[in-house]
RODO-2510 file (C-alpha; in nm, 4 decimals, decimal comma):
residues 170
     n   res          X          Y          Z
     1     x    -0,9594    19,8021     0,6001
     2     x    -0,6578    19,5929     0,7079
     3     x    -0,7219    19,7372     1,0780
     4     x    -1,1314    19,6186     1,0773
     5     x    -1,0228    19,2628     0,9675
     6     x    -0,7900    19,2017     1,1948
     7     x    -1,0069    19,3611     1,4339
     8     x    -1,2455    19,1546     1,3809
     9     x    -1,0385    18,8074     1,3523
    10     x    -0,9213    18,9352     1,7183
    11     x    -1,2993    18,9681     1,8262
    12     x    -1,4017    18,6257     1,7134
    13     x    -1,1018    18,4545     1,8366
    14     x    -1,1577    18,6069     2,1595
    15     x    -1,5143    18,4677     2,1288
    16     x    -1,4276    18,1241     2,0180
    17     x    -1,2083    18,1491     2,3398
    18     x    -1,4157    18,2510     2,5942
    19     x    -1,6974    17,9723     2,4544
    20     x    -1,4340    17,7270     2,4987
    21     x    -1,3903    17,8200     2,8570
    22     x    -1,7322    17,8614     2,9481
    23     x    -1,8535    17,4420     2,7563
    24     x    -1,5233    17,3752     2,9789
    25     x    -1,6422    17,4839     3,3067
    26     x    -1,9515    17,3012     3,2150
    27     x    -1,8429    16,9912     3,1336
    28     x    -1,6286    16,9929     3,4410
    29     x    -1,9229    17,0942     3,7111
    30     x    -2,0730    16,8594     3,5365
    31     x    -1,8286    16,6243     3,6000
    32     x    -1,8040    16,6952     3,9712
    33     x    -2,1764    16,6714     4,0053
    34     x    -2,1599    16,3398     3,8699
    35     x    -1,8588    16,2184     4,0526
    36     x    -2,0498    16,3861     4,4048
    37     x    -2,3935    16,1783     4,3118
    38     x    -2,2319    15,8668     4,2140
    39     x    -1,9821    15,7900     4,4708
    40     x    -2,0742    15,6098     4,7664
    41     x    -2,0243    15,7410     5,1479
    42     x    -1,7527    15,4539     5,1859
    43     x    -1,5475    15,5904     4,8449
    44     x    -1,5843    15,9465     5,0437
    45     x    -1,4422    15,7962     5,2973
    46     x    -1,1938    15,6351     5,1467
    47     x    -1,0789    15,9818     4,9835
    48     x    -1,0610    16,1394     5,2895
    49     x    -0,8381    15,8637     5,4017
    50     x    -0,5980    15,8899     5,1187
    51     x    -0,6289    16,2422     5,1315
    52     x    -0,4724    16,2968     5,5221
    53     x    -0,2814    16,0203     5,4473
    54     x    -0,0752    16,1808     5,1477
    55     x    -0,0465    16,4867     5,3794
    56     x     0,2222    16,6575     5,5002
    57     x     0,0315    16,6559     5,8247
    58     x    -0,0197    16,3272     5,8800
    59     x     0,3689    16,2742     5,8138
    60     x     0,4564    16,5222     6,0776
    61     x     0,1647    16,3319     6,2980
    62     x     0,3337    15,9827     6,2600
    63     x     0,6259    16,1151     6,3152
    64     x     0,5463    16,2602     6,6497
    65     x     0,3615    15,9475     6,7373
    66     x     0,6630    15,7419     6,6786
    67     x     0,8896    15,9392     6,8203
    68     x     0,6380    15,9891     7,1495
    69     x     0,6302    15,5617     7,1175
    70     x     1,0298    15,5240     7,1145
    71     x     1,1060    15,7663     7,4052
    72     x     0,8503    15,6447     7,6303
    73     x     0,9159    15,2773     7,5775
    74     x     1,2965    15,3865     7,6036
    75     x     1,3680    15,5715     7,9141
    76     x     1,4190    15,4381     8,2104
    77     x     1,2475    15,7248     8,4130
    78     x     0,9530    15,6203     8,2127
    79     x     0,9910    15,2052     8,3051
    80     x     0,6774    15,2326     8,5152
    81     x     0,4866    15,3041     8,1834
    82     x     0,6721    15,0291     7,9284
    83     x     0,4043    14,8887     7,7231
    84     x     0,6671    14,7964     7,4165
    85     x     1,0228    14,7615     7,5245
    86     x     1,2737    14,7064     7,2614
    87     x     1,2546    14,5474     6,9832
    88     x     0,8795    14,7380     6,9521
    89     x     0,7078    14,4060     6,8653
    90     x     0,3616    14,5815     6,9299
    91     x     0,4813    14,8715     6,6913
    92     x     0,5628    14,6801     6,4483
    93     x     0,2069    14,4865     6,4799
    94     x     0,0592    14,8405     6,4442
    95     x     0,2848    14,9796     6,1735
    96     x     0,1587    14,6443     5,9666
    97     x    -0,1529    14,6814     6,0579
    98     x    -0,1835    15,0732     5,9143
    99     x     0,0061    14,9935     5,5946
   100     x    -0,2035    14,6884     5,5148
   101     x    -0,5426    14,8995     5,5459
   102     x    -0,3470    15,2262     5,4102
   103     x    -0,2263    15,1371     5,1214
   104     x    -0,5808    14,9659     4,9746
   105     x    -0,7699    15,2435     5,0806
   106     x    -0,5146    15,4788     4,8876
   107     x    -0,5183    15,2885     4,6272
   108     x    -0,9237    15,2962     4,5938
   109     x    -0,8841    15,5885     4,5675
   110     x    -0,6246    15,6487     4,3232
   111     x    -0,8257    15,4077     4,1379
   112     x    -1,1195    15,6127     4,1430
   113     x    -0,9537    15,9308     4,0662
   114     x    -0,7677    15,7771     3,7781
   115     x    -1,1332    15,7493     3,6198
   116     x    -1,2470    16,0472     3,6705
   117     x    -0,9046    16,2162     3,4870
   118     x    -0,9639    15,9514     3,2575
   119     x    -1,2969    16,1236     3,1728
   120     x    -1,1555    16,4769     3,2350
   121     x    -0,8950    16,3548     2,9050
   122     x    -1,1498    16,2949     2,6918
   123     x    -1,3450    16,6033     2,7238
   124     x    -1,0368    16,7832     2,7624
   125     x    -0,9272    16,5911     2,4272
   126     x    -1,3113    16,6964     2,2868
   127     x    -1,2764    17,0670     2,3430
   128     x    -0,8940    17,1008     2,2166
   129     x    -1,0100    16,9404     1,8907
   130     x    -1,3269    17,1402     1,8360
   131     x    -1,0862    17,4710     1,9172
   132     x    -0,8337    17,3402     1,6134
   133     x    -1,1195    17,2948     1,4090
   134     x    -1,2443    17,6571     1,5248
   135     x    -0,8443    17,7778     1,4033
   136     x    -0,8293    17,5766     1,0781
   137     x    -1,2081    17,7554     0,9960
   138     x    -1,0520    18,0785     1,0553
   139     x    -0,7484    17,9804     0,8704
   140     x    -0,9913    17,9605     0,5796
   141     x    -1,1217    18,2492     0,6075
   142     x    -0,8294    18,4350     0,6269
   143     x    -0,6926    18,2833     0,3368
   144     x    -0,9682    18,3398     0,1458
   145     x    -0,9806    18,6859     0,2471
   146     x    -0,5879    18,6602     0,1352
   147     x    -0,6864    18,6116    -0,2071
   148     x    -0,9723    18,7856    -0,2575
   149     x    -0,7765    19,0965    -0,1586
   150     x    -0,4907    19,0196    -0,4118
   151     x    -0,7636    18,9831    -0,6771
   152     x    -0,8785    19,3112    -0,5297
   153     x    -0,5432    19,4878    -0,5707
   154     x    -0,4648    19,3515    -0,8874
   155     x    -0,7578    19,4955    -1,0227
   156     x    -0,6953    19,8129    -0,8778
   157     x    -0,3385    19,7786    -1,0701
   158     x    -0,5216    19,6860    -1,3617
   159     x    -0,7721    19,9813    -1,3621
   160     x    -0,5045    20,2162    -1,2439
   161     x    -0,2917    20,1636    -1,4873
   162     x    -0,5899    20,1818    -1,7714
   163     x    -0,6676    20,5299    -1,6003
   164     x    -0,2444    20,6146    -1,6577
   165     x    -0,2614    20,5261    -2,0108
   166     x    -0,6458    20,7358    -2,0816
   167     x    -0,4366    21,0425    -1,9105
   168     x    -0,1288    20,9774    -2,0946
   169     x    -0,3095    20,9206    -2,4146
   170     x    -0,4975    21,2588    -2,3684
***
């Protein structure tokens, strides 16, 4: 009997699990269909931005482009094509000018993405508290099942030990 119930507290926690999972999913295509519908071409953009720009890739890029800058506005085989000799006054105009558009754009969309985890929380908040709910009702019912299997045995005792004393008496 022992076997069955636990059995069976394994099935339905497995259950409660899996439905869990599956309202999770949900909520979170849901999410992403609402977060695809509602956000403007120019916050797409903007993600895409702040995407390649937090990338690996575009560090190696800038680097490279730098570097390329330096060397060629260094050299003096390469004097003939000097477009920013030392101190790099133009590269500094252009470094300025991608950090001030940059770091806005990355920030949009850090903004934007802080929202949407924001809303991601609170379902994720949602579905954690229904699930300890879920535990303290099984709790319940294991405790209850707790006691009404001690009643159970002790009446077993009881009536065993009736039975003893019938036999003993006879």
């Amino acid at each position: 009997m022992g076997i069955e119930i636990k059995q069976d507290l394994n099935d339905y926690g497995s259950r409660v699990n899996r439905l869990v999972d599956e309202f999770e999913n949900h909520i979170h295509a849901q999410l992403n269909e609402n977060y695809i519908k509602s956000t403007k071409w120019s916050d797409k953009l903007a993600d895409k931005i702040a995407e390649f720009g937090g990338s690996w890739k575009f560090i190696n890029i800038f680097f490279a482009v730098l570097l390329v800058w330096i060397v060629v506005n260094t050299l003096s085989f390469t004097k003939v094509i000097h477009f920013d000799e030392p101190p790099f006054i133009l590269l500094n105009l252009v470094l300025s000018f991608l950090a001030g558009f940059q770091a806005p754009i990355i920030m949009m969309s850090q903004n934007r993405q802080a929202a949407r985890d924001k809303k991601e929380t609170i379902i994720d908040f949602a579905i954690n508290y229904k699930a300890e709910q879920e535990i303290f009702d099984i709790q319940g019912h294991l405790h209850r099942l707790e006691d009404d299997f001690s009643k159970f045995r002790n009446e077993v005792r009881n009536e065993l030990s009736e039975i003893k004393d019938l036999l003993k008496s006879k």
